[in-house]
C-alpha positions as CSV (number, residue, x, y, z in Angstrom):
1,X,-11.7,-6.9,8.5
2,X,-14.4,-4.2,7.4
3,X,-16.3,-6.1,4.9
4,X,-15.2,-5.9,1.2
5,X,-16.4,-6.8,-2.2
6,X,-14.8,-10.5,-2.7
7,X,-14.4,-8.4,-6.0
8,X,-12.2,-5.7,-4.8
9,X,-9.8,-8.1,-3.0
10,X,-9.5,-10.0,-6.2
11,X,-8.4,-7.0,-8.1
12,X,-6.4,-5.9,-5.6
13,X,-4.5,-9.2,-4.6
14,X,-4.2,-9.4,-8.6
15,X,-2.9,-6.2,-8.9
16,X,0.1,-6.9,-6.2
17,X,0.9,-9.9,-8.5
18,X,1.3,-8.2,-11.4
19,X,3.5,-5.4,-9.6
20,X,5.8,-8.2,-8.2
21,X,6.0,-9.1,-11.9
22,X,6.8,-5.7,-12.8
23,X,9.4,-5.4,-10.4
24,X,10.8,-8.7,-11.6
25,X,11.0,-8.1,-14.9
26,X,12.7,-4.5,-15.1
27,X,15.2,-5.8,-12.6
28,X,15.8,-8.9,-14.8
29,X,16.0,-6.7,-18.2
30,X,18.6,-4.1,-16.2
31,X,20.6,-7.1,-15.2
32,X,20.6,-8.5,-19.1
33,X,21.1,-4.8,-20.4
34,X,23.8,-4.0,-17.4
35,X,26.0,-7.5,-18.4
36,X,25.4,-7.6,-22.1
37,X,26.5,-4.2,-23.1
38,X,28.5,-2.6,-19.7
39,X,27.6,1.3,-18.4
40,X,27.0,3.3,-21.1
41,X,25.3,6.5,-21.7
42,X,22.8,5.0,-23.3
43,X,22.3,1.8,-21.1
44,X,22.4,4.2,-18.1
45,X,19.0,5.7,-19.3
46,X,17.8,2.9,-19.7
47,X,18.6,1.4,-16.6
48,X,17.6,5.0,-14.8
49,X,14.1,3.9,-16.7
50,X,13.6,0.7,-15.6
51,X,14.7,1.9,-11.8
52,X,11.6,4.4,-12.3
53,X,9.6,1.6,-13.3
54,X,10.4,-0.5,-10.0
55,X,10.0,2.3,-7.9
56,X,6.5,3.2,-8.8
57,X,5.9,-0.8,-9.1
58,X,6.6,-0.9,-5.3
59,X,4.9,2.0,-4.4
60,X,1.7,1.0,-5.4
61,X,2.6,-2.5,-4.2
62,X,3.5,-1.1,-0.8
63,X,0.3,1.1,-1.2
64,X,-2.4,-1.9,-1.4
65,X,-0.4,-3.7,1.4
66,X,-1.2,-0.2,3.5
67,X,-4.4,0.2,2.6
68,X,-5.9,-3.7,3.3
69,X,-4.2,-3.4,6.4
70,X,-5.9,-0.4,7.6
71,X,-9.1,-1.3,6.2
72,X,-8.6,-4.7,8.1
73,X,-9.1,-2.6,11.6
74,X,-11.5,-0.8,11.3
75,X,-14.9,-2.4,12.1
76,X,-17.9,-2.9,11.4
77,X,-17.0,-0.5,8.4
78,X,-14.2,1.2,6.4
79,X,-14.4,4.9,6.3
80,X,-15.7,5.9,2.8
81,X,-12.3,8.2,2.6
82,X,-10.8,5.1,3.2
83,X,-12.5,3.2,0.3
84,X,-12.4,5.7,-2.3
85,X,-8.8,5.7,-1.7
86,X,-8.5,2.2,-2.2
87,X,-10.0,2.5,-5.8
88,X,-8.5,5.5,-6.4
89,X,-5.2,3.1,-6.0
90,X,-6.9,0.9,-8.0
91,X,-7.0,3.1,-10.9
92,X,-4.1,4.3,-10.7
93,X,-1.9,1.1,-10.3
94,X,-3.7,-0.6,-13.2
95,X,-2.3,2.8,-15.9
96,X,0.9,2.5,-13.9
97,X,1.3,-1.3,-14.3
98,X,0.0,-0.8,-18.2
99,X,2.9,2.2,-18.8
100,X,5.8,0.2,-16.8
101,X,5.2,-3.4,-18.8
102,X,5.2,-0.7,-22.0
103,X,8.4,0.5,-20.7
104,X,9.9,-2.9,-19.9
105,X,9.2,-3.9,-23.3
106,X,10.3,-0.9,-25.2
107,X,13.7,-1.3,-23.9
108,X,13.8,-4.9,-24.6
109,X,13.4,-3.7,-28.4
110,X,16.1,-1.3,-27.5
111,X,18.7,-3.8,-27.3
112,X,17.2,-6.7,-28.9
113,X,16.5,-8.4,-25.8
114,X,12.8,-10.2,-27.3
């Protein structure tokens, strides 16, 4: 693997474990909503909101999983396009994963699911 920062890897691996999370909790909260209160209008937004949520989960998630991959064959180095798009996934995933566990929690209050 192109060498990187024991750092970056950290974040990263830690950032796919909190998207798995993510993904695991909106799909757990739909469930609840789905059983405890049937296909509404209203539960249908919020289950359209939590689908959202998962989708970009696993886009960034399938994103990192990309990226370390690529970065793994190239030797001795990454291309710096390569690495800046790594933290630019960085940066982005982190306000994505803030926003979607905002998200998840907002329509647990929704339906009194805390």
């Amino acid at each position: 693997m192109a060498p990187l920062p024991d750092e970056t890897t950290t974040i990263v691996l830690n950032l796919q474990r909190r998207l798995l999370k993510i993904i695991n909790q909106a799909t757990a909260t739909g469930f609840i909503i789905l059983e405890q209160y049937g296909e509404t209008e209203t539960t249908l937004i919020a289950l359209e909101d939590l689908q959202n949520v998962k989708e970009r989960a696993n886009t960034y998630y399938s994103r990192f999983y990309t990226l370390l991959l690529r970065i793994a064959e190239f030797q001795p180095i990454a291309p710096t396009a390569m690495l800046e798009l790594l933290e630019r996934a960085i940066d982005e995933s982190q306000a994505t994963a803030d926003a979607s566990e905002a998200t998840i929690q907002e329509e647990k209050r929704n339906f009194n699911l805390l």
